[in-house]
C-alpha positions in Angstrom: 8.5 -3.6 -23.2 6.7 -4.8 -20.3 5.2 -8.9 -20.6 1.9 -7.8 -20.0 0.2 -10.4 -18.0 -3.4 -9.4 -17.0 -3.8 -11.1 -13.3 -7.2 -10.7 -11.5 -8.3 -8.5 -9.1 -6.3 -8.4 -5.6 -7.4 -7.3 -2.4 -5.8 -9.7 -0.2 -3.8 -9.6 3.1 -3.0 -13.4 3.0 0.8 -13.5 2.4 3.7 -15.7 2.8 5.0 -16.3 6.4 8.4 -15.3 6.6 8.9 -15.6 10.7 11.3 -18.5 10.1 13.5 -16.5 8.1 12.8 -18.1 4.4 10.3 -17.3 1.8 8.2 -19.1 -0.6 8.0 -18.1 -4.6 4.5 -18.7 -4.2 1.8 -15.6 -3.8 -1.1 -16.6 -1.6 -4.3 -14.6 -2.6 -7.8 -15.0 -3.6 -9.4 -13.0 -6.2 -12.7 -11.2 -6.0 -15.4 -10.8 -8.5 -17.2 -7.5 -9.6 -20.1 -8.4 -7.8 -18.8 -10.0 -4.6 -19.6 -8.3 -1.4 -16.5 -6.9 0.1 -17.6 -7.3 3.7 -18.4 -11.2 2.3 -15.0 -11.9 0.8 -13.2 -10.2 3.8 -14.7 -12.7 6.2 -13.8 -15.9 4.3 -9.8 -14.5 4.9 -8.3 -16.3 7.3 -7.3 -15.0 10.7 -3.6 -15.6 10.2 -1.1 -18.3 8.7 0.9 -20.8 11.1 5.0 -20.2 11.1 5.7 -21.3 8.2 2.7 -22.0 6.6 1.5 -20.7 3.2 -2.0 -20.8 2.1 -2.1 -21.4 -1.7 -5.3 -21.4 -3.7 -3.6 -19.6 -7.0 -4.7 -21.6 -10.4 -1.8 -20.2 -13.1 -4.5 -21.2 -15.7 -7.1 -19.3 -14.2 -4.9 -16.0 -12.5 -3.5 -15.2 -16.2 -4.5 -14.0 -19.5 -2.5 -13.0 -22.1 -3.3 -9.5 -23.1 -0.4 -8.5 -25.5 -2.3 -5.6 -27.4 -0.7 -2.3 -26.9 -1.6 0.3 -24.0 -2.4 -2.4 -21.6 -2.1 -1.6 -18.1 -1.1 -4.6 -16.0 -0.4 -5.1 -12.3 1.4 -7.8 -10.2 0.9 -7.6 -6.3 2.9 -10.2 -3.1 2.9 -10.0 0.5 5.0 -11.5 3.1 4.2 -11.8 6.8 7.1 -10.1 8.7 9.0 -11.5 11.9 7.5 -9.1 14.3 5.0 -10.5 17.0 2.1 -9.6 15.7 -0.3 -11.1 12.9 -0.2 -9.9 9.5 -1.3 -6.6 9.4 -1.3 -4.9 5.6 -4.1 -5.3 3.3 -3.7 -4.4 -0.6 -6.3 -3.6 -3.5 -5.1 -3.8 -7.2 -7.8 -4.1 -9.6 -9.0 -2.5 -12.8 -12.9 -0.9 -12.5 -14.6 0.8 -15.3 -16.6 3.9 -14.2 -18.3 6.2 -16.3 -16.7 5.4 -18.9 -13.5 5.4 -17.7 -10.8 2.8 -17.4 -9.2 2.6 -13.5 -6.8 1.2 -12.0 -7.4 1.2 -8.2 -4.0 0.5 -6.6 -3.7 0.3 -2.5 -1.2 -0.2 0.2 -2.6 -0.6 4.0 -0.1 -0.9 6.5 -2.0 -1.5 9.9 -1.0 -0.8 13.2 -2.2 -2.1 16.8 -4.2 -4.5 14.8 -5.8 -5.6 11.2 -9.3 -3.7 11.5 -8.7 -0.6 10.5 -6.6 -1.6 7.5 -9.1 -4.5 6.8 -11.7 -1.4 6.6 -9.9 0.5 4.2 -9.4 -2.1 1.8 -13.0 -2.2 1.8 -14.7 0.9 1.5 -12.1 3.8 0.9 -12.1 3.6 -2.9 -15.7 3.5 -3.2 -15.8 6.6 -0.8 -13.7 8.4 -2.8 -15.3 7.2 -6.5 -18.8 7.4 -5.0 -18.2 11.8 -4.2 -20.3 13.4 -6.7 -17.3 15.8 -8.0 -14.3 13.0 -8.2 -14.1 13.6 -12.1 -14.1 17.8 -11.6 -12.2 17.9 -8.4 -10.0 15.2 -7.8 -8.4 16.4 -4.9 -11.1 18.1 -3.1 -13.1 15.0 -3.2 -10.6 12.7 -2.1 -9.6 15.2 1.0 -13.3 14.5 1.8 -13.3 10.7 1.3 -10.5 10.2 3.4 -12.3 12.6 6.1 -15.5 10.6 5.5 -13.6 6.9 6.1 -11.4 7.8 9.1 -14.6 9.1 10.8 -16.6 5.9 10.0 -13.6 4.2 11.2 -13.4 6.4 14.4 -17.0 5.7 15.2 -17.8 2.1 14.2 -14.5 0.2 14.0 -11.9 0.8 16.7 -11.8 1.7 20.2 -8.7 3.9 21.1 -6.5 2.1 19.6 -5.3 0.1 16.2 -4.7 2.4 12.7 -3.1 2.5 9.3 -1.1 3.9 6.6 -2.7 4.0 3.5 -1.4 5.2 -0.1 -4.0 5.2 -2.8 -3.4 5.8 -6.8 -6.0 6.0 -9.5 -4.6 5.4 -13.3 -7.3 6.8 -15.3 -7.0 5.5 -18.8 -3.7 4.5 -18.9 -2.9 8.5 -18.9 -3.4 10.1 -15.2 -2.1 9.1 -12.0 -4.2 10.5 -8.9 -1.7 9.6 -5.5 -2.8 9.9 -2.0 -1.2 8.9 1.1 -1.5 9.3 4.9 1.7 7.7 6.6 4.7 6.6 5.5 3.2 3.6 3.1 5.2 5.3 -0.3 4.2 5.2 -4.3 7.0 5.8 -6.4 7.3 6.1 -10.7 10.0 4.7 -12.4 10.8 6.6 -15.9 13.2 5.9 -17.8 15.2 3.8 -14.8 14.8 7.4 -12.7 13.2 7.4 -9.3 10.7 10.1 -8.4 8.3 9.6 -5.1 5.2 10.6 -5.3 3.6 10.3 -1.9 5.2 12.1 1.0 6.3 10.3 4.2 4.5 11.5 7.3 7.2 11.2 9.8 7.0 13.2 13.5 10.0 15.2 13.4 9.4 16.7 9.6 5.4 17.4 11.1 7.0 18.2 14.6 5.1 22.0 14.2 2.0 20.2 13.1 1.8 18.1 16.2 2.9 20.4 18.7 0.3 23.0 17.0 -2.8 20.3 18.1 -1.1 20.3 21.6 0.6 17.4 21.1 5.2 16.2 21.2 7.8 14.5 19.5 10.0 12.5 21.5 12.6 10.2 20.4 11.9 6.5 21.3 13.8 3.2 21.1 13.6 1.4 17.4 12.8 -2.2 16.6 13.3 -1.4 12.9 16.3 -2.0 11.3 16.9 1.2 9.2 18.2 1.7 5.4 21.9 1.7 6.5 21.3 -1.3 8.5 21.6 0.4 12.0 18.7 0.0 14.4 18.2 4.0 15.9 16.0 5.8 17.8 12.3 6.4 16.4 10.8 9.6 16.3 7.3 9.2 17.5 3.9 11.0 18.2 3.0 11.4 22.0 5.8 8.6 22.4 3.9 6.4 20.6 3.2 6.7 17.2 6.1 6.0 14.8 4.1 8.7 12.2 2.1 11.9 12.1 -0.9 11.0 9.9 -2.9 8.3 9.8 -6.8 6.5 9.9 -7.9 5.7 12.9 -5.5 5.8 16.7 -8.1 7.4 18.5 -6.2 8.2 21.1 -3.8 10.2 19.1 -6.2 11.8 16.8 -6.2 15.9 18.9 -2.5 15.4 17.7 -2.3 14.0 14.6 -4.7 14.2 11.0 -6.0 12.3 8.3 -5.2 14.3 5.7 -3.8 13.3 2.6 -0.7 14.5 0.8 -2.0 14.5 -3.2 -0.4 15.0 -6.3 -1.8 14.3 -10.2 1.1 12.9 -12.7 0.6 12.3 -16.4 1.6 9.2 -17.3 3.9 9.3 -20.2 4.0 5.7 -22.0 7.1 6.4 -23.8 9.2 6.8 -20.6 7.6 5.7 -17.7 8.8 2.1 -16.8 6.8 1.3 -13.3 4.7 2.9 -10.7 6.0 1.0 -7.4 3.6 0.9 -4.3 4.7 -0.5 -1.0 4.5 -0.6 2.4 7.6 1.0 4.7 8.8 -2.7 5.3 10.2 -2.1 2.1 11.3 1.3 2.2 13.1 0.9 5.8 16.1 -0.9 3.9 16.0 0.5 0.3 16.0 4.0 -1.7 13.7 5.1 -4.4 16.5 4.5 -6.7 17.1 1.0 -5.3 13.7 -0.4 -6.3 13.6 0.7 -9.4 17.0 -0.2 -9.9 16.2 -3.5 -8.6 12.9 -4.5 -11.3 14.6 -2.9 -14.4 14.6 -5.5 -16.9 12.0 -7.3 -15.4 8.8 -7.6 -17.7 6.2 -9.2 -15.6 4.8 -6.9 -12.9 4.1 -10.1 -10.0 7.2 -11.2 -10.6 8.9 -7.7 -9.9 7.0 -7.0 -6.6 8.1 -10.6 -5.4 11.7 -9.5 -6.5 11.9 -6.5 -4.7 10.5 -8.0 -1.4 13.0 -10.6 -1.5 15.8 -8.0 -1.8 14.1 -5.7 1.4 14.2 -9.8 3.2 17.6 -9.7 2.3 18.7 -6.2 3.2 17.4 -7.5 7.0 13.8 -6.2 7.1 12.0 -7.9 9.4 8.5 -5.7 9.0 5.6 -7.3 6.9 6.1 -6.0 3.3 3.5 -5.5 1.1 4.4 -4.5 -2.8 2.4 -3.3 -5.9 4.0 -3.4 -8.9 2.3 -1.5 -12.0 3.8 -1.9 -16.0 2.3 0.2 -18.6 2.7 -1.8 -22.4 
């Protein structure tokens, strides 16, 4: 049985620095209040963290609450900052929101690319998109095609220029009992049940979408990796136009005749007697371990924080040198 710690919300891209090679126990993040702004809180995050450097302003008193009453959902979330040459480019959301009645859990990965804003956008306004269409509780999936239409063309218009996009993989727990997943890119949910892995996102990659690409007039080409892969040899990358290492995503203007913003979807019920975890994380993770592997890697493990943090630290040791950006979700 899962030790149900109830942290605060956490939509945060601050994360540990891991250029140097080492990590830090510690999980930099602020939390947010039901009433805070989100264009307000994103501007007090920092720009980046120094080498080395990690930005702590968690209070244990404060960040838990015991909540040891049966059905709880609770949720853990940690970051780290990769070794590429680039600033820390994922974003998260996991927080709990009551709507009409209903108890959600609003869980997020956003992996950015060429840059922070579109990712930073997302994390800001793609869950109220989709909980603010007027038929989210009949149609689920119809509406959340349309928010993620909606977003990508507010992005397109007011946030980036030709460049700079992101992943994103979205579920919705409602009640404790539904799990609504979405996903553009290769950013990847994945449900534990009884120590069994089953995915459910699907990974936008150019060669499985090759038709879909070359359909919109665009190519596949196979380009030189910088990724070290799940069997630990660096290959070449499938990409979009030669450029972009996956086939769906928010935002890259440039690219967007040849690729789409439509999400994958699929509605799971969420049986409490077997299901162990739902695992959210960015492809920094997933580059170096199986489905299987993670949830092989957090079973016993009863405090949700404490498993994203493990399983990051095994993708660090497995050689992945990507930010990683993990949500870990227990069901009591």
């Amino acid at each position: 049985m899962a030790l149900c710690l109830r942290y605060k919300e956490c939509r945060t891209n601050l994360a540990i620095d891991v250029s140097s090679g080492t990590t830090n126990d510690t999980l930099s993040r602020r939390t947010r209040n039901d009433d805070d702004d989100p264009a307000e809180f994103l501007r007090d995050i920092p720009a980046d963290l120094e080498e080395g450097e990690v930005d702590d302003n968690e209070d244990d008193d404060e960040e838990e609450e015991a909540a040891r009453s049966g059905g709880k959902v609770c949720h853990g979330c940690h970051l780290v900052r990769g070794k590429m040459d680039h600033e820390m480019e994922d974003y998260v959301v996991a927080e709990n929101r009551k709507v009409d009645g209903y108890e959600l859990g609003l869980y997020a990965i956003f992996d950015g690319h060429s840059g922070r804003n579109v990712a930073k956008y997302l994390q800001a306004h793609l869950f109220d998109n989709i909980l603010n269409e007027p038929d989210f509780w009949r149609n689920p999936k119809s509406a959340i095609r349309r928010a993620y239409k909606t977003t990508d063309q507010e992005i397109l218009e007011h946030v980036v220029g030709r460049s700079g996009g992101s992943t994103a993989v979205t579920a919705i727990l409602i009640d404790g009992k539904t799990l609504v997943v979405a996903n553009v890119g290769d950013s990847r949910a994945v449900l534990c049940r009884n120590g069994m892995a089953t995915q459910v996102s699907v990974d936008h990659e150019p060669e499985k979408e090759r038709g879909l690409v070359e359909s919109k007039g665009g190519f596949v080409v196979e380009m030189p990796g910088m990724h070290i892969s799940i069997n630990n040899l660096a290959g070449n990358v499938p990409r979009v136009d030669g450029q972009l290492a996956m086939s769906r995503a928010f935002g890259d203007a440039r690219l967007k005749d040849h690729i789409s913003s439509e999400p994958d979807l699929k509605i799971v019920t969420i049986d409490r007697d077997d299901t162990d975890s739902i695992i959210l994380a960015s492809d920094g993770l997933w580059k170096v371990m199986s489905n299987q592997d993670a949830c092989d890697c957090i079973r016993g493990v009863e405090d949700p924080k404490e498993a994203a943090k493990t399983l990051i630290a095994e993708a660090l040791a497995r050689g992945s040198k990507d930010d990683i950006s993990c949500i870990v979700v227990m069901i009591d």
